[in-house]
C-alpha positions in Angstrom: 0.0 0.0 0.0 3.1 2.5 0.9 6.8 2.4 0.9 8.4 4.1 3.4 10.0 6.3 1.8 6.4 8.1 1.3 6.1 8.6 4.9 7.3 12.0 6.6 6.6 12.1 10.2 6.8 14.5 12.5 7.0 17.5 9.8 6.5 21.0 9.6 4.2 23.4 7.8 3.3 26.4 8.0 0.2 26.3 6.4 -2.2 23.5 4.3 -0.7 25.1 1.1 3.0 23.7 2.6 1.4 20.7 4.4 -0.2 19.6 0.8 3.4 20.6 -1.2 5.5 18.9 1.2 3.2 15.3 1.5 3.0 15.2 -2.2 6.8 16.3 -2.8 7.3 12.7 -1.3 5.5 11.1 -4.1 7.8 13.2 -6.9 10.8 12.0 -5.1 10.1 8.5 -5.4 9.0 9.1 -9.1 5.0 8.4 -8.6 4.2 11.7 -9.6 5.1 14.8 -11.5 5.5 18.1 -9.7 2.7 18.9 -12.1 0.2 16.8 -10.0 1.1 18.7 -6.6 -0.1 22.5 -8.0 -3.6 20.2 -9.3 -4.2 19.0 -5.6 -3.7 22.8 -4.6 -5.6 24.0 -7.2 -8.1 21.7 -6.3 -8.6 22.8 -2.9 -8.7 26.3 -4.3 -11.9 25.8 -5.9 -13.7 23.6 -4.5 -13.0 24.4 -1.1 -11.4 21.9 2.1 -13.6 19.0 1.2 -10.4 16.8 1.0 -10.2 17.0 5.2 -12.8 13.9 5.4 -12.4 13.0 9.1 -11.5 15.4 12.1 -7.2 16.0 11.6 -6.6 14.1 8.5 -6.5 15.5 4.8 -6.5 13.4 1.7 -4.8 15.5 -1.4 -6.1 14.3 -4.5 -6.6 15.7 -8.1 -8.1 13.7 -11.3 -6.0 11.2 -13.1 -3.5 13.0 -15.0 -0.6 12.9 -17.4 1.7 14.2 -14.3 0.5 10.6 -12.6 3.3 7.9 -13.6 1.7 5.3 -11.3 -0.9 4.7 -8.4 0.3 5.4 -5.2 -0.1 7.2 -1.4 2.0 9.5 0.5 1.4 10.2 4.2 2.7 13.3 6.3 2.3 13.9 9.8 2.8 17.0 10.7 4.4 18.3 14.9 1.9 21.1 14.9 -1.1 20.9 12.9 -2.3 23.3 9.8 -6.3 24.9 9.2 -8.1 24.3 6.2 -10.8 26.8 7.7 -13.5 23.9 7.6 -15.1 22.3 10.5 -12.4 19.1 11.0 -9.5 21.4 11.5 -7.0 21.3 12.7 -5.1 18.7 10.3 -2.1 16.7 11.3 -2.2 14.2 8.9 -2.4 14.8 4.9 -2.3 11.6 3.2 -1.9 12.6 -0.7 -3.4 10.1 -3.3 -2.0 9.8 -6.9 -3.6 7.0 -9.7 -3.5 6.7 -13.2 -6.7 6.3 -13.5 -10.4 6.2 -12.6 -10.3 2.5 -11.3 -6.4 1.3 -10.4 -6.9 3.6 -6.8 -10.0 2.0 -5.5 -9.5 -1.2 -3.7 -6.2 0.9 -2.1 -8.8 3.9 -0.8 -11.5 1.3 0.5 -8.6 -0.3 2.7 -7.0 2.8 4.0 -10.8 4.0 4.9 -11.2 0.8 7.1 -7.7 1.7 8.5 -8.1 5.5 9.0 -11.6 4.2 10.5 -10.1 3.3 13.4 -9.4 5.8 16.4 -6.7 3.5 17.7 -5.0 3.5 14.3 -5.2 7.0 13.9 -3.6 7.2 17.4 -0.5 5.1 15.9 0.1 7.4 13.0 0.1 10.4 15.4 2.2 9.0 17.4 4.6 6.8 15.0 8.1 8.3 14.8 9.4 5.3 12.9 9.0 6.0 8.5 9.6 1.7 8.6 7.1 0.6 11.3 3.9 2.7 10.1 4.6 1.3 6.6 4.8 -2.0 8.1 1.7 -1.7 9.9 -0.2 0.2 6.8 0.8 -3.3 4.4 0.0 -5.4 7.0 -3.7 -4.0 7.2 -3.8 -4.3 3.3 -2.9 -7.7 3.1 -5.3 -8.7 5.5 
């Protein structure tokens, strides 16, 4: 579901714009994305307002499939002091940023991090993870299951 390397924990940001660059900036260096993609998922919240904060603290960035997509994937950024999106589930800590090639390839992914992100107790572990290694470790092992 995520490679380590797509994990930032512990980060700072000074506001959602940063919070949003510096989640999906994990996904260009690891080649999922283009740096393209990042000013779409800005853009997006732009105009059509913080509807990407779906639960209380945690932000999923997402644009359309896109040419600056090169494959499917997930960041996930935690941030040491959290950022407002001026909607009612501020404040964010977490920004989880969501790239796929297409309308379909991202769906069984986003239907098993919503049963993991369901969870209060898992949401307490990524708060409180320091280790990159361990949360992806824990994040597969929910997928495989």
């Amino acid at each position: 579901m995520i490679l380590s390397e797509n994990i930032n924990l512990n980060a700072t940001a000074k506001d959602w714009v940063e919070a949003m660059r510096l989640s999906g900036q994990l996904l260009v260096n690891s080649n999922y994305i283009t740096e393209g993609y990042i000013d779409l998922t800005i853009k997006t919240v732009e105009e059509y307002g913080p509807y990407i904060v779906i639960i209380p603290g945690l932000a999923l960035s997402h644009s359309r499939p896109d040419v600056t997509v090169l494959k499917t994937g997930i960041s996930l950024l935690s941030l040491s002091k959290p950022v407002h999106f001026n909607c009612e589930n501020d404040p964010v800590d977490i920004v989880i940023t969501l790239a796929a090639v297409n309308d379909t390839d991202h769906l069984g992914l986003l239907s098993k991090l919503s049963d993991y992100l369901s969870e209060e107790e898992n949401m307490d572990f990524i708060r409180n993870c320091t280790d990159p290694e361990a949360l992806a470790r824990e994040l597969n092992k929910s997928h495989i299951e």
